[in-house]
N, C-alpha and C positions, 0 to 999 in steps of 0.2 A: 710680535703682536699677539696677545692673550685675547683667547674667546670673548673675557669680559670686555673687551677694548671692541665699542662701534668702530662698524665697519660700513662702507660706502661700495654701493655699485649701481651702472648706470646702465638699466635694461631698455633694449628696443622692445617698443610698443607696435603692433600691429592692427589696424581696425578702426581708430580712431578719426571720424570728421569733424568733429564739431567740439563746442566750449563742452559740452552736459557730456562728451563722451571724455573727456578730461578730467571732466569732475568726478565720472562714475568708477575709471583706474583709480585716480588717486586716493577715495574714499575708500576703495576695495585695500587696497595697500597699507594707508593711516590705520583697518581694522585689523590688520595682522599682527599675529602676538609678536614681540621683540622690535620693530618697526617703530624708531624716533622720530621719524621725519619722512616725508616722501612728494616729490615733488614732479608733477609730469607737464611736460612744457610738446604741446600741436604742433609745434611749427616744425622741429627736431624727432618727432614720433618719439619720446622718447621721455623713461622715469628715472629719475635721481634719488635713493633709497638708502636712508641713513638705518641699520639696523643692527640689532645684537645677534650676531653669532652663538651665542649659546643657549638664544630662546628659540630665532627662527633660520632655515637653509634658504639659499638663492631658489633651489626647487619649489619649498613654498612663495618663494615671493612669484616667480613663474606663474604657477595654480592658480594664483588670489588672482591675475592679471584675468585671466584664461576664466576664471570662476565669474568673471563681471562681466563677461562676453564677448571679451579679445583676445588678441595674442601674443606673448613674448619669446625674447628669447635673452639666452645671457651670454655676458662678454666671452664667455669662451666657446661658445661655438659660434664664434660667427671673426673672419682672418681681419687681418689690419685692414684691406680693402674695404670690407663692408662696413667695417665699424663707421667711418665715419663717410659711407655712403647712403642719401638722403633718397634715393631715386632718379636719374639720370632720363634724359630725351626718348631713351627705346623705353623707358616703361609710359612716358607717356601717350607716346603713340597710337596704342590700341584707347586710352579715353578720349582722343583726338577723334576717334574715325568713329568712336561709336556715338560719340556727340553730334557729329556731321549725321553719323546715317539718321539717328533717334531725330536731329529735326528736320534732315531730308524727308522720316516717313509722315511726321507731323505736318509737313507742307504737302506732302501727295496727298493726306486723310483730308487736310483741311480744305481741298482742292476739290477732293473729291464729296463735302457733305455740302458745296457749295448749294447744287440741286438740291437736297433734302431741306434746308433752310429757304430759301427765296424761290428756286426755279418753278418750274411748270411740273415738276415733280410734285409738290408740297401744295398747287394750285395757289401758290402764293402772286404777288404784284412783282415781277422782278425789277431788281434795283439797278445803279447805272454797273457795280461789276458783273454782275449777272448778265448782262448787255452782252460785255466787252467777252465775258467770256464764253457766251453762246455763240459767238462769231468765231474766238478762235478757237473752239475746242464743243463745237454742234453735238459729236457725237458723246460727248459726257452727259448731257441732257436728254440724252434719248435710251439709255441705262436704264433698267427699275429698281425701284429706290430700295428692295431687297438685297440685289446683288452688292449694290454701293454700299449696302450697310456690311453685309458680310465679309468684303471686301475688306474695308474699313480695319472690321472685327479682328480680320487676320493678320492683317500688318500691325496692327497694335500690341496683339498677343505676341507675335515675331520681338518688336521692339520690347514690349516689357522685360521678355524672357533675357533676351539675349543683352540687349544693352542695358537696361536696367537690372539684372538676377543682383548682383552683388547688391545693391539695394536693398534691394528688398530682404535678401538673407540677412543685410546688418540689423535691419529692423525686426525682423525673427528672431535673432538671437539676442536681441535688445530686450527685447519682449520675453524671453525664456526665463531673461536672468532679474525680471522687474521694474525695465530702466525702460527710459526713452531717449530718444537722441532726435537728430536732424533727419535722417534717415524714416525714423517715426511720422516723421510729419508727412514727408515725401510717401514714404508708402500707402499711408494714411488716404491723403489726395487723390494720388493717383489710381487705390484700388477700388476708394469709394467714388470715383470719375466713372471708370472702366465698368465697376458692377451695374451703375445707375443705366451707362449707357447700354450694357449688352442685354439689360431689363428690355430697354426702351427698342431694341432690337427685334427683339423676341417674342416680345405680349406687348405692340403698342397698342390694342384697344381695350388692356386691362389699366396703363395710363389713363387714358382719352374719358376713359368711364370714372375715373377718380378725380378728375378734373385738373388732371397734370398733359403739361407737355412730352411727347415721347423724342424730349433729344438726346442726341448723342453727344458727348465730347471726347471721343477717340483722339482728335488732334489733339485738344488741349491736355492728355496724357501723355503724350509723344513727344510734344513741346514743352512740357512741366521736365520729363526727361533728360533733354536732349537738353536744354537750356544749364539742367543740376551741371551734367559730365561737362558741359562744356566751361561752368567755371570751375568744377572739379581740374580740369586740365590748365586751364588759366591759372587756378591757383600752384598745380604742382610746379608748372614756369617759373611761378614770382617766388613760391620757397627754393627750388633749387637756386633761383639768382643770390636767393638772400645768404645761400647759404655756402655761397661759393666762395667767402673767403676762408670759412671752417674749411673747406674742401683741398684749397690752394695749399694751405698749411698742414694739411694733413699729405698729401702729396709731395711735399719739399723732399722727406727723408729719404734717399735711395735703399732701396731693398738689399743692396752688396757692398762691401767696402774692400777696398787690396791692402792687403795684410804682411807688412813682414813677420815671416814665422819660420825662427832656425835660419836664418837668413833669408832666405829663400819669399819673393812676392808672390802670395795667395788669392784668388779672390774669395771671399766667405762672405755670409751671407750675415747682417746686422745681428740680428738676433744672438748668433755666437760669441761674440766680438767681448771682450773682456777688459776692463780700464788696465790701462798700463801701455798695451799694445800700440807700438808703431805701424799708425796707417799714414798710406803714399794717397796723395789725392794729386793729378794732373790737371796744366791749362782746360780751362772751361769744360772741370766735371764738378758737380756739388759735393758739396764737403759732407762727409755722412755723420759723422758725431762729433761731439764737442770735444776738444785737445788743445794740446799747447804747441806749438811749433817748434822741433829744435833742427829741423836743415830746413834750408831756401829761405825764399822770399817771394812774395806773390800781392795781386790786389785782390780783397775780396769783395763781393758786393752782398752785404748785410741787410740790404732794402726791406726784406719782404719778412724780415724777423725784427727789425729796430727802426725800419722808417724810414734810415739813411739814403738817401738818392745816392750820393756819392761815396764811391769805391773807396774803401781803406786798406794803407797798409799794414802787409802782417809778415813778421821775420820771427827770426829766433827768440824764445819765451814768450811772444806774443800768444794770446789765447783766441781761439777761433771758432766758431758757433757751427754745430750740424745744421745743414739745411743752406748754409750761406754755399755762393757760386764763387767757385776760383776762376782770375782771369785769367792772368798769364804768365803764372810760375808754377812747376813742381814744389810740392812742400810734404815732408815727412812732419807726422806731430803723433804725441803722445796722447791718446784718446784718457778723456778723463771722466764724463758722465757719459752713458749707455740709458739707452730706450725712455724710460718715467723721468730720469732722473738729468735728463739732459735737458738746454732750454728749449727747446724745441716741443718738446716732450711735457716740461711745465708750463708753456704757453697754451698748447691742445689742450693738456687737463684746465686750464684755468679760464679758456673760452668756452667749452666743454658745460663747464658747472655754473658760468655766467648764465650761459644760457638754458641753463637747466633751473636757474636762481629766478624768484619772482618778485617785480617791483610793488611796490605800497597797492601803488593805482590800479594794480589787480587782481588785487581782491574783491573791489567792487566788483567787477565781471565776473568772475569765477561766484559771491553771492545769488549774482543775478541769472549765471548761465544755470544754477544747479535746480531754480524751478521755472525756468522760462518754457520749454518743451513742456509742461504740465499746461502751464499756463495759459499758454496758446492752443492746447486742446479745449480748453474748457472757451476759449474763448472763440473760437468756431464753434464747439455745440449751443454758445449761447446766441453766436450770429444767426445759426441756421433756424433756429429758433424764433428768433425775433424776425426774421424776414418771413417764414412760416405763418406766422401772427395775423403781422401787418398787411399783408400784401395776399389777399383772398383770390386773386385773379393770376395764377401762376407762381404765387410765390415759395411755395414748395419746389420747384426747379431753380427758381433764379437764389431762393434761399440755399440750396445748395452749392452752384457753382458760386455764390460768394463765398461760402464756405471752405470751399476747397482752394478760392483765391486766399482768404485767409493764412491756413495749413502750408501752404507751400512761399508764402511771401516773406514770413518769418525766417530770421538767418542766425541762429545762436553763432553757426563759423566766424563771423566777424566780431563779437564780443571773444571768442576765443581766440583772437589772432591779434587783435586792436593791441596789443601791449607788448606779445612775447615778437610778434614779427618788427617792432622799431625795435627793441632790444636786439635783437640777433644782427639786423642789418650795420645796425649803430655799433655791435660788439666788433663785428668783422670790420668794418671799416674803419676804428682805433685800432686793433691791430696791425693794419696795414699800414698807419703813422707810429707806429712805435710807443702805443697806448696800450695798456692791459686795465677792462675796467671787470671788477668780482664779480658786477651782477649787477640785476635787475635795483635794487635797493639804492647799491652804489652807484648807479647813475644818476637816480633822483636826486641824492643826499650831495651828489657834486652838482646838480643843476641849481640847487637852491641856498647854495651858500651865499653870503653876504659881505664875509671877512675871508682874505686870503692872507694868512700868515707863513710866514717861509723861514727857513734853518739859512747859514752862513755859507757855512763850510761845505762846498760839495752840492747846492743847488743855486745861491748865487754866483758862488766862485767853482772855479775851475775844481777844486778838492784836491788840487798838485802843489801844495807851495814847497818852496823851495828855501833852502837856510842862508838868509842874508849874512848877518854876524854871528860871530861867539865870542863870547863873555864868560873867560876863565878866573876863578878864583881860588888861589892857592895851589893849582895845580894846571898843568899843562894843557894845551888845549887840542891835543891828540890824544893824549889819556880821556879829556872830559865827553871828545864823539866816540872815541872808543867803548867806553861804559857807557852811556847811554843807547849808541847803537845795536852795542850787547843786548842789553834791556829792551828795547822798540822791536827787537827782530821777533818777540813772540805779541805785538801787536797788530792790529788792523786797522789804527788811526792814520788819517792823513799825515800828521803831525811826523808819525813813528817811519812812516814808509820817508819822507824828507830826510830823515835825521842819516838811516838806510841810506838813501840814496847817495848825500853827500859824503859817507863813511867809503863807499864803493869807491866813487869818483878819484876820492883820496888817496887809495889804499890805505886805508884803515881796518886792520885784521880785526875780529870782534869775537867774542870767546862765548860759551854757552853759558847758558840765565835758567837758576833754578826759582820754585819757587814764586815762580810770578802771578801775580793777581792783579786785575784790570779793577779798576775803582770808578764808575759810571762816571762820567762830567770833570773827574779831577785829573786823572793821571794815571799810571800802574806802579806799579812795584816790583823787588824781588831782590837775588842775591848772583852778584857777578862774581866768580875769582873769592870767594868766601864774603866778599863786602857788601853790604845792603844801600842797594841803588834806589831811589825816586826817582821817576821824570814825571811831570808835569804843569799843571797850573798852578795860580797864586792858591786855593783852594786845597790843594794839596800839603802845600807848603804848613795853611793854617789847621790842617788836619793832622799833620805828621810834627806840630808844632817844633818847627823848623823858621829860624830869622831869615824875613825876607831881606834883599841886598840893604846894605846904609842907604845908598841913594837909588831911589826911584828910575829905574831908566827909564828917557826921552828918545823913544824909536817911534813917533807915531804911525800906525796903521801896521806895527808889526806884532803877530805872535810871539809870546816870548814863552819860551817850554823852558823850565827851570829844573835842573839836577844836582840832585843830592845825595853823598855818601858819606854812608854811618853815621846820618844824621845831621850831618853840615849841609850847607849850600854849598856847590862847588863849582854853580858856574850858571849859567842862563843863556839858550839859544836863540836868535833873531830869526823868523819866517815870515815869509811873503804869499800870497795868493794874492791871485790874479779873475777880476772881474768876468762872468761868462759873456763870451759875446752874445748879444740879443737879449742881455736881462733889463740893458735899460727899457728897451723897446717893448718886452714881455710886463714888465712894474707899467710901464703909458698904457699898455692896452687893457691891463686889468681894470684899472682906474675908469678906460674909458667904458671899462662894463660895468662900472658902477661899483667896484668892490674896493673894499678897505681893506688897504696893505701895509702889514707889517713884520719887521723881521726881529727873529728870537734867536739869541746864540749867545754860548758860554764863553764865547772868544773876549779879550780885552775889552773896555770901552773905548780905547783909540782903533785898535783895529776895525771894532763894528760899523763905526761913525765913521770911517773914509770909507768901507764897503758901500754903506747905506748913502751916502752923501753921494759918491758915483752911479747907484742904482735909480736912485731916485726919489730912496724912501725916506718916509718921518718919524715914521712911528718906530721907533729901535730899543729893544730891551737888551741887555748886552750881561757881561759877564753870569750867566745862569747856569743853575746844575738843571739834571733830567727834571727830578719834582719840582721846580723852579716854573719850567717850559708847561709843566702842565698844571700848575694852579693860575696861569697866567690866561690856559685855553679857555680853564673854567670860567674865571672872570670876564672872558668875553662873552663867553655863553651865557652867564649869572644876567648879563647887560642884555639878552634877547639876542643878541648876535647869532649866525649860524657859520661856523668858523672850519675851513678849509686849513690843514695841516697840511707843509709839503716839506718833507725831509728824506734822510736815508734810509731812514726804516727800520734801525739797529740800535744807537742810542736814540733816535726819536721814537721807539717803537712804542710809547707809554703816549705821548703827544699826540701820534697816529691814530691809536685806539681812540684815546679820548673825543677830537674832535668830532666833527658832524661828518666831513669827510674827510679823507686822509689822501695824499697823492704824492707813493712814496719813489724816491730815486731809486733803480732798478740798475744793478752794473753788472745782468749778464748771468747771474750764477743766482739760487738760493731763491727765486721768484717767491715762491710759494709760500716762505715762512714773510713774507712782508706783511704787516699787519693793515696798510691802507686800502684805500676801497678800487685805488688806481694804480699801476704802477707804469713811470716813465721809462721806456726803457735807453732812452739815448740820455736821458738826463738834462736835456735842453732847457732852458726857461721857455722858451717858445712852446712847449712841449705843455704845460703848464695852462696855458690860453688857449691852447687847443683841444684839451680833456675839457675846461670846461665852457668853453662854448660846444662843443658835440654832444656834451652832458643836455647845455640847455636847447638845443634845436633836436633832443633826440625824447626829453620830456614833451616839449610841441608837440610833437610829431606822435606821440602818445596819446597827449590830452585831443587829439583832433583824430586820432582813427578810432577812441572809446566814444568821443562825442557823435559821430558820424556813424558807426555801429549802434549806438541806444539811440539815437535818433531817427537814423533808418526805421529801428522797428517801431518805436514810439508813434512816429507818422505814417509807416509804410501799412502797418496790420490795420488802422482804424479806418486807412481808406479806403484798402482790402474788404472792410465790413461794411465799407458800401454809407460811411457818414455824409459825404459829397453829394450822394443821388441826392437827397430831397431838394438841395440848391441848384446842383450842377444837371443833377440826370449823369453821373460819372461813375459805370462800376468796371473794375477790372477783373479783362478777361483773365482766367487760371494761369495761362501760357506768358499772359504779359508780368503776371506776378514771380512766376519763374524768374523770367529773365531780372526783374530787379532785384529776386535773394542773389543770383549768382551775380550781377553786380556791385551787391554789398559787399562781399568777401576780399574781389578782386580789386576795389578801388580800396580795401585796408592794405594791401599788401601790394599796390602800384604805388599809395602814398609815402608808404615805407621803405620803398625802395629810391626815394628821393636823396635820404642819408649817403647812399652809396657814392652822391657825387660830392659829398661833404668834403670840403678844402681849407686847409689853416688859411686866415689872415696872414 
């Protein structure tokens, strides 16, 4: 990889609460020279940064983080542990307790200006709690309303300092660097609460003579506080739930694997470990990297990498996945992908940058979070203002604490979480069924398709057929699998692996193939033994203008792969595939979501038509090359259609691109170059109905935590500003408006966490 070759890395963000502090990283980063792309997703603390190595270093991208008034760090100093460690139970603990204390102290203050408002302190009329509480608690009313106030003063300052400092420090250094954030508003409130009151402490008959009230709202500082931490900590629950299936999977890999080395069994440690190497894995240890088995035999259970509930077996040549659990055999195998390069490893990175990836739907938020903090200052200096005006007879205090109810009831956090937190929930929970979706985009784009069109070979069928007949001409028909087996053994068609297998079966020895070239949709070619081989389809045949048979074979519903030397036809082989179980049932329930199903495949027109006629389907294009499959996509697209491609991902890799979405067959190896937006990894057709009904209950779940975040504040700030009083007589207290921003946030990321119990039909 050359300097000039973009390069991707994915730094931890530290400092970050809200959508506008999201938007102020990412915007710091997008102005970085060399810097293509840059993406920073809240939920993950974390930026995804596409850039040029040869304009700018990982250091500056660091700086530019650090420059907007946070913190990074980069993937190498921070061990495999932490990378994909989110924050865990002991870090919340201390937001736990300082939550409790901050509205413990807010309930003593509150407790205690009780007398300064109504009691016989204040020579006011006492009220019926004023009553209740002169009864049980006499000697708080016999206090002077000095000490109360001091009193007050100090536990406030205590709480500011102590449980609020980081607070306030974000909002400092918000401030240093020109930004505003959530933080902003919170300091905002609560300092202009805090000063108003310890005025009113101090010089109240420099009030009294202005013709203002000398209150205090020390509680409603303490409970503005105390209420933030406590959804601050609610929230950090609901991301780490969300994020526990990144977590789970991050945790599969064992740190050691026993190594035969020189004979001799080692244990070493992963990191070392080199393809080729024979690693011993034991009954019920995990299997640490990806290999091929050549002693024993054992069940593996695959669950928690492919979806599979049920244990499979694995012997000799069989190929076995890092991460998966051995039950109850010894197996030596040949490790063949190590650390990035393993599935394991391409699963991480590809739930990783999902959720690093951002859907359509938020960009609206991300427009809206980038001046809403502005906007909501201005719109408390215009409430204090107006209640200032209007209201001649104290409205300079009460104009205030609406004010301050304003400033603090506003929640930019749920605009920034309304989108990336159902993505994250909905990423991790397809991967736990053996779903891989790319991102944010590619979930939409699968919620909203209309046409579900499907390949033959390898997503309705099994992708094993097996060679019925052969059909020799002019030549033996051990010679005729012999040469063509020759020839298939440097393919990767189902077709080729049949022809392969039956040759084995046989004993049929097969000599090496120069020379060989794969021809998309028709066939391959090359030179066996000096003579020039075809196999393939009729296509081929009309390519290589080569006479197909005198007579037509009547094989209905079979493949027929036709081979050719030195330019004759020399014989034609009969193949079988076999129906997936559950496709008929996966084609009913598409249907019953409403979707138009049809299937596209190069295969025969008799073989298509028994596939499709057992499936269920009608709509059948049959004998097609690659550009075939995809001016077909177009055409349904041309018709307004929004069309769902589900193939292997290798010859349909043109089809996958094309469509609206793509949801490609995943078999284990090579995740990462598939071009669709999904990948299946068990290749089930059930598998199929389940990506996108998750797609479309994960879009819901989207459009109703962005709806319920602009809606919140839509309704929650103007009542905050006190529109209700002239009708109702309804303003809210500071402390009550608290509590509704931290339950905006948390009811985004309770609703999102509904996915988690998401279950196939």
């Amino acid at each position: 990889m050359t300097e000039t070759t973009p390069q991707t890395v994915t730094l931890d963000v530290e400092g970050m609460t809200c959508a506008a502090c999201q938007v102020h990283v990412e915007k710091a980063l997008r102005e970085t020279d060399g810097v293509a792309e840059a993406s920073v997703n809240l939920m993950t603390h974390s930026a995804r940064v596409v850039y040029q190595p040869a304009v700018t270093k990982l250091d500056s991208l660091v700086e530019a983080v650090r420059d907007a008034g946070y913190d990074a760090s980069l993937p190498a100093t921070r061990s495999q542990e932490q990378e994909h460690d989110h924050g865990g139970p002991e870090q919340e603990r201390p937001l736990r307790f300082k939550a409790i204390a901050a509205i413990g102290g807010g309930v003593a203050t509150m407790l205690l200006s009780m007398p300064l408002m109504h009691g016989p302190i204040m020579h006011g009329v006492p009220n019926t709690l004023d009553r209740l509480l002169m009864q049980a608690l006499p000697a708080l009313y016999r206090i002077p309303a000095p000490i109360l106030e001091y009193t007050m003063l100090a536990i406030t300052l205590l709480g500011m300092f102590w449980a609020g400092g980081a607070i306030y420090k974000r909002a400092w250094q918000a401030m240093l660097h020109r930004a505003t954030n959530m933080n902003t508003l919170v300091a905002l409130g609560t300092g202009a609460a805090f000063a108003y009151s310890t005025a009113a402490t101090f010089f109240p008959g420099f009030f009294r003579q202005h013709g203002l009230n000398p209150d205090v709202y020390y509680d409603s500082v303490l409970l503005i506080l105390g209420f933030l931490l406590l959804g601050n900590w609610l929230d950090a629950r609901a991301k780490r739930r969300t994020l526990d299936a990144l977590h789970a999977f991050a945790k599969l890999q064992p740190q050691s694997a026993h190594v035969l080395r020189d004979g001799v069994e080692v244990e070493a440690p992963i990191a070392s470990l080199i393809p080729s190497e024979i690693v011993v894995v034991r009954p019920g240890e995990r299997i640490p990297v990806d290999g091929i088995v050549v002693s024993g035999t054992s069940s593996v259970d695959e669950s928690l990498i492919t979806g599979e509930s049920v244990p499979v077996a694995r012997r000799v040549g069989d190929r076995i996945i890092g991460g998966s659990l051995n039950y109850d055999g010894a197996l030596e195998y040949r490790a063949t992908s190590i650390g990035a390069d393993s599935v394991l490893g391409q699963m991480l990175r590809l739930m990783q940058e999902a959720q690093s990836s951002k859907a359509l739907m938020q960009q609206l938020a991300d427009r809206v979070s980038g001046i809403f903090v502005p906007v909501v200052l201005a719109l408390a200096a215009i409430t204090f203002a107006v209640w200032a005006l209007a209201d001649h007879s104290g409205g300079m205090s009460r104009g205030f604490a609406v004010a301050v109810a304003v400033l603090v009831i506003a929640c930019p956090c749920a605009m920034g979480l309304a989108v990336p937190a159902a993505l994250t929930v909905s990423i991790g929970r397809a991967a736990q069924l053996g779903i891989l979706f790319k991102g944010g985009e590619s979930v939409e784009r699968l919620a909203r398709v209309d046409t579900v069109v499907l390949d033959k070979t390898g997503t309705l069928t099994e992708g094993q057929p097996r060679i019925t007949s052969i059909h020799a001409i002019g030549i033996g028909e051990t010679d005729l699998i012999a040469l063509g087996a020759s020839l298939e053994q440097r393919s990767e068609h189902p077709l080729a692996r049949a022809v392969m297998d039956y040759a084995t079966t046989r004993g049929i020895t097969t000599a090496p193939a120069n020379s060989v070239q794969a021809i998309p949709g028709k066939g391959v070619t090359g030179s066996v033994n000096g003579r020039t081989i075809a196999a393939g389809n009729r296509a081929l045949l009309d390519e290589l203008h080569i006479a197909p048979p005198v007579e037509a074979p009547s094989l209905p519903g079979a493949t027929l792969l036709y081979i050719a030397v030195d330019g004759h036809l020399a014989g034609y082989l009969a193949a079988e595939d076999t129906l997936r179980p559950g496709a008929v049932d996966s084609v009913r329930a598409l249907r019953r979501m409403g979707l138009r199903v049809a299937m596209l495949t190069g295969d025969s027109r008799a073989a298509a038509d028994q596939i499709a006629q057992a499936a269920g389907i009608d709509d059948v294009h049959a004998e097609l090359l690659p550009e075939d499959k995809l001016a077909r996509i177009r055409a349904l697209q041309a018709d307004g259609r929004s069309v769902a491609m589900v193939g292997d991902g290798i010859n349909d890799a043109a089809s996958l691109a094309q469509a609206d979405a793509g949801l490609a067959i995943g078999t284990g190896a090579d995740l990462a170059r598939e071009a669709g937006d999904a990948i299946l990894l068990r290749g089930d057709p059930a598998q199929i109905v389940t990506a996108l009904t998750l797609a479309r209950h994960t879009l819901g779940v989207m459009r109703q935590n962005l709806g319920w975040a602009l809606g919140y504040n839509l309704l929650g700030i103007p009542i905050a500003a006190g529109v209700l009083y002239p009708f109702t007589g309804l303003l809210l207290n500071p402390a009550v408006a608290s509590a509704a921003m931290a339950l905006s946030s948390v009811s985004v990321l309770a609703n999102s966490l509904r996915l988690k119990r998401f279950t196939p039909r």
